[in-house]
N, C-alpha and C positions, 0 to 999 in steps of 0.2 A: 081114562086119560087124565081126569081132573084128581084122581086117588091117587096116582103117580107123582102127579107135581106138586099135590099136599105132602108126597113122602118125600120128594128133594127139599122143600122147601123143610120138612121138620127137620133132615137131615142135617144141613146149613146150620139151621138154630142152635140147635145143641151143641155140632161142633163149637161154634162160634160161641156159645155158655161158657163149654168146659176150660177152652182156652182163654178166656177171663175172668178164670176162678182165682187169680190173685199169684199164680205161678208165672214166674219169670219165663217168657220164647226163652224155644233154644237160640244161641248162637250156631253162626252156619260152620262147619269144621272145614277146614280148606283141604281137598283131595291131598291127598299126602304124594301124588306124584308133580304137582307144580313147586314143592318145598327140593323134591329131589331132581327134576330136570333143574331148577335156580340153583342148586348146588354144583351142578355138574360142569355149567355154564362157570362157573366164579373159580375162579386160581381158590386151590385149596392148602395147599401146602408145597412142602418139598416130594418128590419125587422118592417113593419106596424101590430100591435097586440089591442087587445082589452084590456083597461086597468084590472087591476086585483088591489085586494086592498094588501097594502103595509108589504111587510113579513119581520121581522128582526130575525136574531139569533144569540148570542152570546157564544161562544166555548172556551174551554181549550183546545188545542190541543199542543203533547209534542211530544219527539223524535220518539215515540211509532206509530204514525200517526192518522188518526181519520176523520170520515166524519161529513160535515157540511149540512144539509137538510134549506134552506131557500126559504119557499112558495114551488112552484114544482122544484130549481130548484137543486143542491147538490155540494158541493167540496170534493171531495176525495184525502186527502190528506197521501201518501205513507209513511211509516215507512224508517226513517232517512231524510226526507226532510226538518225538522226542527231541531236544535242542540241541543233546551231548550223546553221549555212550552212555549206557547202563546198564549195570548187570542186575541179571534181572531172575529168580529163581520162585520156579512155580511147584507146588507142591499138590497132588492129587490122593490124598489119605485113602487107606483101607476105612471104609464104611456102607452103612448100609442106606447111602445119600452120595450121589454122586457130586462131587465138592470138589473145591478147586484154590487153592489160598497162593496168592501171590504177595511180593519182596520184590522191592523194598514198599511196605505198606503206606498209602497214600499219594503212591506217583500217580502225578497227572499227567493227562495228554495232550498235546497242541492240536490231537484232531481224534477222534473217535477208533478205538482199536478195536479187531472183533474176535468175541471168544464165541469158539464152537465147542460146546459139552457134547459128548454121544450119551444116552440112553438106553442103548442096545441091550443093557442085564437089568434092565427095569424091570417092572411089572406090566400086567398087559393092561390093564385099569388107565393105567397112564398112556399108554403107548395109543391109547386110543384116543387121550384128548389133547388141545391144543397144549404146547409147554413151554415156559419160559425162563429164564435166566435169573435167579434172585442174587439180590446180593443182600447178604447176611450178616450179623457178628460172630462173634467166637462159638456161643450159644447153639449157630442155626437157628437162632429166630430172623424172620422175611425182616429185613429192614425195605425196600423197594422192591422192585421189579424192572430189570432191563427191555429197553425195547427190542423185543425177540421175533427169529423166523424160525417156525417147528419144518423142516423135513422129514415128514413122517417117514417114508421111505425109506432114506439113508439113516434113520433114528438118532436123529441130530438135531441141535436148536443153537441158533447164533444169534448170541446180543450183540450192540454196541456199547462197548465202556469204556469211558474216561478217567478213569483214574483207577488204582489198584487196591484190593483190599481181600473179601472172602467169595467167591460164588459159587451157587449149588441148580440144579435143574429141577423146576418147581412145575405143577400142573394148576 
C-alpha cells in the first residue's frame, strides 16, 4: 500500500519536473465547433440563390398607398407614406443574389413601407437559418440590415424601409 503511494507520489514529481523544464504550456485550442455554431448564429452574408430571369415594374403610387409586385418579390407601400404621386420603378436583376434596386433612389417615406423578397431558388444552407433584408451599394456589399421577419414556410422575409435604394436577402 505504502509502495503504491511512493509510485503516485514519484509520478506527480516528474510530471510536474518535466513541465518546468523551461517550455512554454500549451495554450488551450477552442473545440472548433463553438467557432462554427458562433458563425452560424451571425448574419453572414447575402443569400446564395439560383438565378431567375430579370423582372421590372413600373408604379404610380400616391398618398393613397399602393403595392408594387416585381418577379416574386412585392413593396407594400402604407397609406400616407408618400405626400404626392410617384412613380416608382423596381427592378429585380438576373443574378445569383436575390436583389431588388428601387427608383427614384433616395425616396423617403413618411411611414415605414414593407418589402417582402422570396428565397424559394435559394440554397438549403440558408433556407435553414434566420434571413434578413440588407441594404447594400452598387457593389453588394451589406451596408445595414433591415429589421426583418423570415417565413420560413412561405420562403419569404419582410423588412421595413424608409426610404429607397438597393436590397438583397442576406443570412
Amino acid at each position: 500500500m505504502r509502495v503504491a503511494r511512493l509510485g503516485r507520489v514519484a509520478l506527480v514529481l516528474t510530471a510536474a519536473a518535466l513541465l518546468s523544464c523551461g517550455e512554454p504550456p500549451l495554450s488551450p485550442v477552442p473545440p472548433p465547433q463553438a467557432s462554427l455554431i458562433g458563425g452560424l448564429l451571425q448574419a453572414t452574408g447575402l443569400l446564395q440563390c439560383t438565378a431567375m430571369p430579370t423582372a421590372t415594374a413600373t408604379q404610380t403610387v400616391g398618398p393613397a398607398g399602393g403595392v408594387i409586385n416585381v418577379g416574386p418579390h412585392r413593396l407594400s407601400i402604407p397609406a400616407g407614406a408618400l405626400g404626392a404621386p410617384v412613380t416608382i420603378t423596381a427592378t429585380a436583376p438576373s443574378d445569383n443574389v436575390n436583389r431588388i434596386q428601387f427608383q427614384p433612389e433616395g425616396l423617403v417615406f413618411q411611414r415605414s413601407a414593407a418589402l417582402t423578397m422570396s428565397y424559394a431558388n435559394c440554397s438549403l444552407l440558408g433556407k435553414l437559418l434566420p434571413k434578413q433584408i440588407a441594404y447594400t451599394d452598387d457593389a453588394l456589399n451589406i451596408l445595414s440590415y433591415l429589421w426583418s421577419l423570415d417565413d420560413l414556410f412561405a420562403k419569404k422575409v419582410t423588412g421595413k424601409l424608409n426610404h429607397f435604394s438597393n436590397y438583397a436577402v442576406a443570412w
